[in-house]
Structure formats: structure tokens, C-alpha cells
N, C-alpha and C positions, 0 to 999 in steps of 0.2 A: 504494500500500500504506500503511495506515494504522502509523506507527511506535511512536509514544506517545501513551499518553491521559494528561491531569493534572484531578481534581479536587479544590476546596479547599473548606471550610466549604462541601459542597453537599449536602444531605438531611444523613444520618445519616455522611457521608463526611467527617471531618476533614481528611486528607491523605491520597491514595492517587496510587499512579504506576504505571501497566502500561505495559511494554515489549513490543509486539506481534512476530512476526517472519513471512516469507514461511507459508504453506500452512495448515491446519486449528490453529487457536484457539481454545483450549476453556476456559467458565468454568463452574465448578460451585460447589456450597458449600451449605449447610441452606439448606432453607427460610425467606424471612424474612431471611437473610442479607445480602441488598439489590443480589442477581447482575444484577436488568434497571435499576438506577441507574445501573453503570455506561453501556448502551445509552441511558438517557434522556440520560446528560448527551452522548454523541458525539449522540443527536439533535438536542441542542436546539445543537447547535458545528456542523450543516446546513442550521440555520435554523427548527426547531421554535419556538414559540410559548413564549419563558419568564414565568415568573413568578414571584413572590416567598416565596410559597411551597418552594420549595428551598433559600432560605435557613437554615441549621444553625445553628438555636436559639442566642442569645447573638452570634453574628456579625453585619456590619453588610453583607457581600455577599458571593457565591457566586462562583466565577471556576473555568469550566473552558478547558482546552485540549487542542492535540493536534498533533500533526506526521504528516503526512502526505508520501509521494515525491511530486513532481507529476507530470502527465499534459501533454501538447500541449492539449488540451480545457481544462485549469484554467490554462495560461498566458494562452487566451487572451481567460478570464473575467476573470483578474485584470488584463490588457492594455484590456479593454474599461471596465472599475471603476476607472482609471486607478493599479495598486498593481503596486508595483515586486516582480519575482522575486527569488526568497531561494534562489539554489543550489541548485536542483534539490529546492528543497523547499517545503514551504505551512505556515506555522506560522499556527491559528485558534486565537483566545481570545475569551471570551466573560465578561461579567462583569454577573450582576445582582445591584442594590441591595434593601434591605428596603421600599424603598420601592417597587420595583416598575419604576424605570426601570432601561437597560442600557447598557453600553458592547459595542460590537464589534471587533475587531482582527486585521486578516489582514497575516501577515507585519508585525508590528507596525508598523503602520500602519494610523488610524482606519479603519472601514469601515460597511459597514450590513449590516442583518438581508439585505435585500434581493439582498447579491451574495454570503453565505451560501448562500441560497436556491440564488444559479444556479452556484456551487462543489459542489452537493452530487451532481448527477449525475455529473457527473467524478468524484470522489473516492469514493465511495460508496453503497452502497443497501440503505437498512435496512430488513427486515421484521418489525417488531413486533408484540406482540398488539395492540396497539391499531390498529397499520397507521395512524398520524395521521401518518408523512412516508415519502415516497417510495412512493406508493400506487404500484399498479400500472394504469398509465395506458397509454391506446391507443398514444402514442409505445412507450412503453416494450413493449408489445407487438410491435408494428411491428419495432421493435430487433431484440427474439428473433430473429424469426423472419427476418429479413435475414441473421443471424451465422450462424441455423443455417444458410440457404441457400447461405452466403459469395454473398449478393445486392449489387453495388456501384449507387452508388445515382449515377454521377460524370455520367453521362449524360443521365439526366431533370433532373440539379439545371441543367445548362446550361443543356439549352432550355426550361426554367421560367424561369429567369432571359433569355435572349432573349427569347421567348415576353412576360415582365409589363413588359421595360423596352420595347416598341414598344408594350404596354397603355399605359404610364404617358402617354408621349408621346403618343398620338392622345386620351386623357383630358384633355390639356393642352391639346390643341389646340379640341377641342369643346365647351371652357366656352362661358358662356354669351353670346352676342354681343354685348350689352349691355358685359362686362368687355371681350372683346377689343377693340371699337372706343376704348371709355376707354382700356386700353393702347396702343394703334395712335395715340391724338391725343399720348398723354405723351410714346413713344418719339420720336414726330417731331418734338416740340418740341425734345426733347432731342439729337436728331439736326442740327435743324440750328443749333442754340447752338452746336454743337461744329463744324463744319463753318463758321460764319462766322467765329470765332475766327480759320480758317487757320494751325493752328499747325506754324509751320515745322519744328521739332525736341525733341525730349524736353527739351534742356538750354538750349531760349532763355529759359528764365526768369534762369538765372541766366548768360546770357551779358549778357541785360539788366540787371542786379542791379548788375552791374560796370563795365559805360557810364554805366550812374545815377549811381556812385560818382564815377565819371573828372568827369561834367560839374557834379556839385554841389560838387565842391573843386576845378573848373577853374583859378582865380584860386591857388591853393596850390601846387599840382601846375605849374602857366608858371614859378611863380618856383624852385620848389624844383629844376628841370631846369634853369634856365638860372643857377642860382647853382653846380650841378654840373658845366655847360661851361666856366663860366669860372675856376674853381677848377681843373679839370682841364686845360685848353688854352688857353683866351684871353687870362688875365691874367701881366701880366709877371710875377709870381710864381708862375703854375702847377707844379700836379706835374710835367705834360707837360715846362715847361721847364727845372724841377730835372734831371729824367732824364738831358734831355741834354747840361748840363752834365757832370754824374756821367758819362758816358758817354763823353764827348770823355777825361776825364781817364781811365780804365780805358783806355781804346783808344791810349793816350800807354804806359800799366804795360802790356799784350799785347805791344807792339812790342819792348822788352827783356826780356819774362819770358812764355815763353808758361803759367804757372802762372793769369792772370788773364784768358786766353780764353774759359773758361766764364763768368765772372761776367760778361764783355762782351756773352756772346750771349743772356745772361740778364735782361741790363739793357734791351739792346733790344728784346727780348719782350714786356718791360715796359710800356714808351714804347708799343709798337704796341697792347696792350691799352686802356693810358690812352687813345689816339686814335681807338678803336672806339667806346670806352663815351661819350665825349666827343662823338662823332658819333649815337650814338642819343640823345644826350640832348637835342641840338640838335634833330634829326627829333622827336624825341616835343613840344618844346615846340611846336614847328612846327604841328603836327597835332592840336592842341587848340581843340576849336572851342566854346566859352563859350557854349551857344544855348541858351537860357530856354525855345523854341519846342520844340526836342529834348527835353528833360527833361522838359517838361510831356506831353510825346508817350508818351515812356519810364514816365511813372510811370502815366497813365492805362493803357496795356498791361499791365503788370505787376498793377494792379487788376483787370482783365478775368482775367489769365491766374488770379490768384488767386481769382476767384469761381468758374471751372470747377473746380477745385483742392477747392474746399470740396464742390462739389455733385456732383463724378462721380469723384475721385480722390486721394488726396493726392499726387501729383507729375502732373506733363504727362504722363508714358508711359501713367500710369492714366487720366486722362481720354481721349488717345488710343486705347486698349485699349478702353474703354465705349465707343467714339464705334462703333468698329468691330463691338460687340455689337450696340449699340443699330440698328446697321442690317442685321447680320443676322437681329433678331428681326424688324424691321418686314418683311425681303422675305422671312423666313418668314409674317407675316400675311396680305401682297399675293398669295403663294403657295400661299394657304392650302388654297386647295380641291383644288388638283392635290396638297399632301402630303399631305391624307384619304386622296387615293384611293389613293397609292402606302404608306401606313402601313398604311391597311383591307388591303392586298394582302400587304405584309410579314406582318402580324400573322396571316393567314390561314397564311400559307407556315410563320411560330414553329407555329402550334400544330401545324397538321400533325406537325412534326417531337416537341413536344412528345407529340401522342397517337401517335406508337410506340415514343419513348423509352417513355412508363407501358405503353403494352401488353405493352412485352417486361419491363419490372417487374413486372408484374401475373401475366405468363403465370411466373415464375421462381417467384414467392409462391406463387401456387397450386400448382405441384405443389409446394413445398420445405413448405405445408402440409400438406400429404398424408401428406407423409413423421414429420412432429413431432407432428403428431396421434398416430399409432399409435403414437412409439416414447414421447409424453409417457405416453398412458395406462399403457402396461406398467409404464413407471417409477413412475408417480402409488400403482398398485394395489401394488408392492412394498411400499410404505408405509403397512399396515394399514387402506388406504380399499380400496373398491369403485365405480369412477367408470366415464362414460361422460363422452371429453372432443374437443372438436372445436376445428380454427382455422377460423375464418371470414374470406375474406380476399373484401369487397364491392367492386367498383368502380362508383368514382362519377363518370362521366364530365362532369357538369356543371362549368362552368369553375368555378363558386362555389367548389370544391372541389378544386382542382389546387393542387399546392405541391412543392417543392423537392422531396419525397420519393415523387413521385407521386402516385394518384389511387387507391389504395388505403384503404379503412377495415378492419385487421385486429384482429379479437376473439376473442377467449378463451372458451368457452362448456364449461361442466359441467355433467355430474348427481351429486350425492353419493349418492343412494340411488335403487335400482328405481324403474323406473315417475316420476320425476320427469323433468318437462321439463330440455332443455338450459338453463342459466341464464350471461349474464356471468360471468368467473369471479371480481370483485369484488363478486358478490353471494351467496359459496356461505357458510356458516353462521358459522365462527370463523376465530380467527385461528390457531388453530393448525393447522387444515385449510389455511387460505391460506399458510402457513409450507411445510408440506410439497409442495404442490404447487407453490409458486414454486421448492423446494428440485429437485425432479423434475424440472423444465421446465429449470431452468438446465444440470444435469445432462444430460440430454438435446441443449438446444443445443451445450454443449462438446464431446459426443461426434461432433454431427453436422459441427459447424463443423472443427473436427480432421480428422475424416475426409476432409471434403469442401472444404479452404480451399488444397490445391498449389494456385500461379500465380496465387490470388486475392486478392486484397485484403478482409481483414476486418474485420470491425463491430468498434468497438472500446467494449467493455462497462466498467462500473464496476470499479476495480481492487478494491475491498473490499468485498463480501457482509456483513452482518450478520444474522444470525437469532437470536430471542430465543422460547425455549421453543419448540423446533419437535419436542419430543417428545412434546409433552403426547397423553393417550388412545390409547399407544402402549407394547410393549414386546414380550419375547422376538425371534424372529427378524425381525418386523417394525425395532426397534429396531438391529438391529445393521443390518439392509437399510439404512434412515439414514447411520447411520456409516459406511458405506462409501461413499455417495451422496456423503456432504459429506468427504470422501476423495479423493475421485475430482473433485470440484469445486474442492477447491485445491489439486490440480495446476497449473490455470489460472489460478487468481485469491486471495488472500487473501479466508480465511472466518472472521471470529468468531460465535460460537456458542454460549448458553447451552444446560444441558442436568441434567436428573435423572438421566438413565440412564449407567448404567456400558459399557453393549453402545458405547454414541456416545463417552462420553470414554474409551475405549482409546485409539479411532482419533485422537488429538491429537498434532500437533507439537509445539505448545506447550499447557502444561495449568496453566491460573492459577487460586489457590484464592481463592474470594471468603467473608471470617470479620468474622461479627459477636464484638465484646467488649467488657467495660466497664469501664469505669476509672474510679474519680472521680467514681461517678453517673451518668455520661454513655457513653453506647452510640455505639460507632465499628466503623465498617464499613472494614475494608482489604482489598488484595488481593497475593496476590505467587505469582510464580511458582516451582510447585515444582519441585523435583529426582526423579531414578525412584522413588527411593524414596517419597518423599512421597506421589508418582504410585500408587504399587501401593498403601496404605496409604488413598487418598480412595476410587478404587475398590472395595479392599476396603469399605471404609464404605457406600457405596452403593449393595452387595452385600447387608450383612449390619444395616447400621445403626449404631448408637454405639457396640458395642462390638465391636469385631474378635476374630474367629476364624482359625486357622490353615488350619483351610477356604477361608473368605472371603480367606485372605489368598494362598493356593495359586492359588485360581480368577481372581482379579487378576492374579498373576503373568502366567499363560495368557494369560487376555483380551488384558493388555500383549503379549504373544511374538505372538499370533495376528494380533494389529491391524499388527503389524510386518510 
């Protein structure tokens, strides 16, 4: 749900802030007033095309924004653009210069146009008259008519993905001989460098690292051990034989005072300690072996081990790791032709499983079109058209054509008037035609997905609708049919919604007035939300015109009570 919109020096827009809230969102205001700015600037905050041109005369850049709740779908756009979550929310800012360049900022945090772009189906789907973002494309078709059907889609996406990851792998396998055997000579080389090494263990580098050390400071390490044995036990002055003086004499004080028993058994603890460490120090000089042969042996190993190091791993486990890839790729080569034949077989047995996943996709599509067809048209025709409208739902069995959502190509196809062929319904006349009928279709899906979604798992659509002038060549009971459409539409989903007609802004939850005024020379466009009164008082105006009547003002009342 879109929460807030902000624009700053954008067109004729000084400073304006709308506070959006759940169900039907209605902007009105004179002509001229500058009601579709506010929609251009959430377009251009979904990735629309800015320009410099927006910028408001006198200023040096444009800067809109907007907070939006977020979706599962926009976390994990923003997860994918590497941009951290903001609490359950998505704050977009956008900021163009007079020069024409822009900054973009989600969740304030640098971002690009680009991951705009792919936040905007999650978050929103605007229908303008120009229809320049968020066209209505064969996915977005596709969509519909899935939600209308509660069609899950959890089963074809597997064995798609089974089905293209046993493609990827026999693709790999079937380059061209020429590469494989060039592969097939490097691996071996590389197989058996690593394999002649004979590397004992992960950590003999630096078990050797530390024998290096012992034999290069042999001559240091002899004396500095046996200047520690003889300090400790050998010489008439040792610790060893301090102790046991100290000791005789305590064991003299225990005999008449047992208060000095502990310090006796403490001292000779002591002694026994100095005689251990005094004994490996004797062993370690012992076992120092000063061999020039050794170390020359030692360091040339450690230069081998470090060249594998550099070229297949940075430690021994990683070149070990490689060594054991490098020979499962080579006896997957050796074994090349018997895994064609069991891949060719797998991949046979994916699709199979693939073409009944899509056929029971295909067979749900079909009739759930059958059904959306007749109920889009009645809807379509409550809206002052006269249409002839059909879903086309083709399957394209060729593999070129399979994908995560099956083998489906679903299209939209109208006539606006008698006697005309069925056409795309991106090719039918205006945008305000295409306003209404996207209004109808939507309307339509909620009623059928509602109906038809116990136990099922639902398509899950844009949380925020925008429609801009979807009343235009329209009014009387047509007009109010509308208003009740987009009524009945944000039940489901937040709707904002520009609008001329009075019959449409009864039906408003929230009703924001959008007023041009000038101050200082300079013409500014705000907008703010009114209060009932207000509410019964733009109504009437758009009843009766600029100046209000006690009629127009009567007949507002109504309208308001009736829309309720």
C-alpha cells in the first residue's frame, strides 16, 4: 500500500504531501489544477523516464518520494539490488537536476533507475493516459487470469527447472570436441601436479614451516636448552638444588609444627616440576639434529607446496579439494558418452513430467478463461462501452517456449465497436477506454478469485492500482457503475484514482483536493485532504460548478449517504 507521496520544486508543485490510506482514493480538483502530476511524479518514483523539464522554474532540482508497506516480492528485489530493509517498509526518492542528470535512493540508500524499474510490479501498477509505465503486458495478462482461476503455478515451475538444469548439463557436455579435449589435456596436467606432490595433510605446510625454524636456529636452540638444564639441575648452584636445601630445612619446621606441612608438600612439587622440565630440556637438546641436507630438503618442499598454493588454492585443503574436482571432471570426460546417453534419457523423462505439469496448467487456463471472458465483458459494457471481449489462452508446445510458468501464451482480444474484428487489447483506441477496461477486468478477477481461492493459494497482484482519468466520455448511471467498480476493487487492494465526476468521488474513502493558487507571481499546485464537509461542498461543485447551490449542495449530501 502506497503510504505517502512527497513532491518538491516538481512542475508547478512547490511543496505538496499526501497521506494515502487503505481502500478507494480519490483526487479531484479544476481542470488544469495539475491532478495527473501528482500520478506522473509516483510514475517517474517506478522508474519512468525523467527529465529536466519538471524542474519548477527558479529551482536547481526536482526531488520526489514516497513510502510504500512492503511486499515479500519487493524484499526480494531489494535483497537481489543488494539494499538493506527499512521495517516493513520501502522508502523511494528520486531526484532530478536542471541539468538533466538524476540521483536515485531506495531506502536511503544509493540505487539505480534500473531496480526502480523491477520494485515497480510489486509495489504498484499505474494506468495512465499515456499508459508509458506499467503497460499491460502478456505476463501481466497471464497474472489475471491465474488469480482469477486461483491457478498455482508451484508444479510446472519444478519440472521447468528439473527439466532446463539436465538441458544445461548435456549442453555442457556437447561443446565442441575440439574445447573438450583442450580441457581433458589441462585437467590432466593438473591432475597429476597435484597427485605427484603427494600431499600428506592439509597442515604439513606448516608443520614444515616449524622444523625449518627448529633447524635454521639449531646452533641457538642446543645452547639455549642446555644453558636451561644446567641452571635448572646440573650446576652446583641450580634451582633444582636451592629447592632442596629449602626443603631439608621446612621438613626440620613440619617435625615441630605441623602449620609448615603444606609449604613442604609444596616445595617438593616444586623440585619434581624443576626435574621434569630439566629432563625435556636435556631430550630436546639431544634431538636436535643441525643437517644442512634437511633444510635444504625442507625448504625446497615448502616451495613446491607453495606453487600448488598459488595455482589451485590458497591453502593445501584447496589444492586438495581441486585435485579431487579436477579428477572428477576428467572421469566425467572418459565417461562421456555413456553420460549423453543417461542425460538424453533423464532429460526425456524432465520433460515428460514437464508436458503434464503445463497441460494441466493449460487445461485450468482454459476453462478459468471461459469463465473471465463473459463475466469481463458484462463488467466492461456496464461502463458506457459496447465491446465484444475474449481470452485467448494458445499453447505453444515447442521447447523454445517453455518456462517456469508454462507453455501458455495468454491475450486479451477486443472489439470496441460492431462489426470490428477482435483486436489485442493494447491496441483498442484511448487511454481512457484502456482505463476502464483494465478497471473491469480487475474487478472481475477479485470477484472470481474471492469466490473461487478456499484451500488455494493465490496470485498475488500489485498492492496499489492507480488510475488516472478513467472517467473521461462517460457519465450519468454509467458513471456511478464506475464508482462502484472501483469500490468494490479496494476492498482488495488500495486504489488511487483521479476523477471529474461527482457519481465516482462519492464513493471515496479518502477524498484529496488537488488546488491550483498564486502567490507572489508564481502559481502552486497543493493538495490536502478534506474533511465531510469539504467532501459534500467539492461534490457539490462538481454538480453544479463554481458556484454552489442549496440544491447542488442537498444532492451531494445524498450522493455522500448513498455511496455509504
Amino acid at each position: 500500500m502506497l503510504l505517502e507521496l512527497r513532491a518538491e520544486n516538481y512542475a508547478v508543485i512547490d511543496h505538496a504531501v499526501a497521506v494515502f490510506g487503505p481502500g478507494l482514493n480519490l483526487l479531484t480538483g479544476e481542470t488544469g489544477a495539475g491532478k495527473s502530476i501528482l500520478i506522473d511524479a509516483l510514475a517517474l518514483l517506478l522508474g519512468d523516464k525523467g527529465s529536466a523539464d519538471v524542474v519548477r522554474h527558479g529551482a536547481e532540482k526536482a526531488v520526489v518520494s514516497c513510502v510504500f508497506e512492503s511486499t515479500p516480492g519487493a524484499e526480494a528485489v531489494l535483497e537481489t539490488n543488494g539494499i538493506d530493509p527499512a521495517d516493513g517498509e520501502i522508502l523511494l526518492r528520486r531526484e532530478i537536476a536542471l541539468s538533466g542528470k538524476g540521483r536515485v535512493f531506495i531506502n536511503n540508500q544509493p540505487a539505480t533507475v534500473g531496480a526502480l524499474r523491477q520494485l515497480a510490479p510489486e509495489l504498484a501498477l499505474v494506468h495512465a493516459q499515456s499508459e508509458t509505465l506499467g503497460a499491460f503486458d502478456q505476463a501481466q495478462q497471464r497474472g489475471l487470469l491465474d488469480r482469477f482461476g486461483s491457478i498455482g503455478t508451484d508444479a510446472v515451475t519444478a519440472a521447468y527447472a528439473a527439466w532446463q538444469a539436465v538441458k544445461n548439463r548435456l549442453e555442457e557436455l556437447e561443446r565442441d570436441e575440439q574445447d573438450r579435449l583442450r580441457l581433458a589435456d589441462l585437467w590432466g596436467f593438473q591432475k597429476r601436479e597435484i597427485e605427484q606432490a603427494q600431499l600428506a595433510a592439509e597442515d604439513e605446510d606448516a608443520a614444515l614451516e616449524t622444523e625449518k625454524r627448529v633447524l635454521a636456529n639449531a646452533e641457538k636452540l642446543y645452547a639455549a636448552a642446555m644453558s636451561a638444564q644446567d641452571l635448572l639441575y646440573e650446576s652446583e648452584t641450580s634451582a633444582e638444588a636451592a629447592l632442596l636445601a629449602g626443603l631439608k630445612h621446612l621438613e626440620d619446621l613440619a617435625r615441630y609444627d605441623t602449620r609448615f606441612e603444606d609449604a613442604v608438600q609444596t616445595l617438593a612439587a616444586a623440585r619434581a616440576t624443576v626435574q621434569d622440565i630439566s629432563a625435556t630440556m636435556r631430550d630436546y637438546a639431544e634431538g636436535i639434529n643441525a643437517s644442512p641436507e634437511r633444510l635444504a630438503e625442507i625448504e625446497d618442499r615448502l616451495a613446491a607446496l607453495d606453487r600448488l598454493k598459488r595455482k589451485y588454492g590458497q591453502t593445501l585443503a584447496g589444492v586438495m579439494a581441486y585435485g579431487v574436482e579436477v579428477a572428477a571432471k576428467l572421469a566425467e570426460i572418459e565417461n562421456r558418452d555413456q553420460l549423453l546417453v543417461e542425460l538424453r534419457k533423464q532429460m526425456d523423462k524432465e520433460a515428460v513430467a514437464y508436458r503434464i505439469a503445463a497441460k494441466t496448467v493449460t487445461e485450468l487456463r482454459s476453462a478459468a478463461a471461459k469463465k473471465l471472458e463473459k463475466l469481463a465483458e458484462s463488467q466492461i459494457n456496464d461502463l458506457a462501452m459496447k465491446v465484444r471481449f475474449e481470452v485467448h489462452v494458445t499453447v505453444q508446445q515447442d521447447q523454445d517456449y517453455w518456462s517456469s510458468h508454462g507453455w501458455d501464451h495468454v491475450e486479451y482480444r477486443i472489439a470496441t465497436n460492431a462489426g470490428e474484428p477482435l483486436k489485442p487489447l493494447d491496441e483498442i483506441a484511448s487511454g481512457g477506454e484502456m482505463s476502464r477496461v483494465l478497471l473491469a477486468l480487475k474487478v472481475s478477477v477479485e470477484e472470481g478469485a474471492n469466490a473461487g481461492s478456499k484451500g488455494k493459494k493465490r496470485t498475488v497482484l500489485p498492492r496499489t492500482l492507480v488510475f488516472d482519468e478513467i472517467d473521461i466520455g462517460i457519465g450519468g448511471r454509467a458513471a456511478e457503475a464506475v464508482g462502484q467498480k472501483l469500490k468494490a476493487l479496494s476492498r482488495a487492494q488500495q486504489v488511487l484514482c483521479i476523477t471529474h465526476l461527482p457519481q465516482i468521488a462519492a464513493f471515496a474513502d479518502q477524498h484529496f483536493l488537488i488546488e491550483k493558487t498564486e502567490k507572489s507571481s508564481r502559481t502552486r499546485t497543493t493538495v490536502r485532504q478534506m474533511t465531510e464537509n469539504e467532501r459534500t461542498e467539492e461534490v457539490a461543485r462538481m454538480l453544479s460548478g463554481s458556484t454552489l447551490t442549496d440544491t447542488s449542495l442537498k444532492h451531494a449530501e445524498q450522493m455522500l449517504k448513498a455511496s455509504r
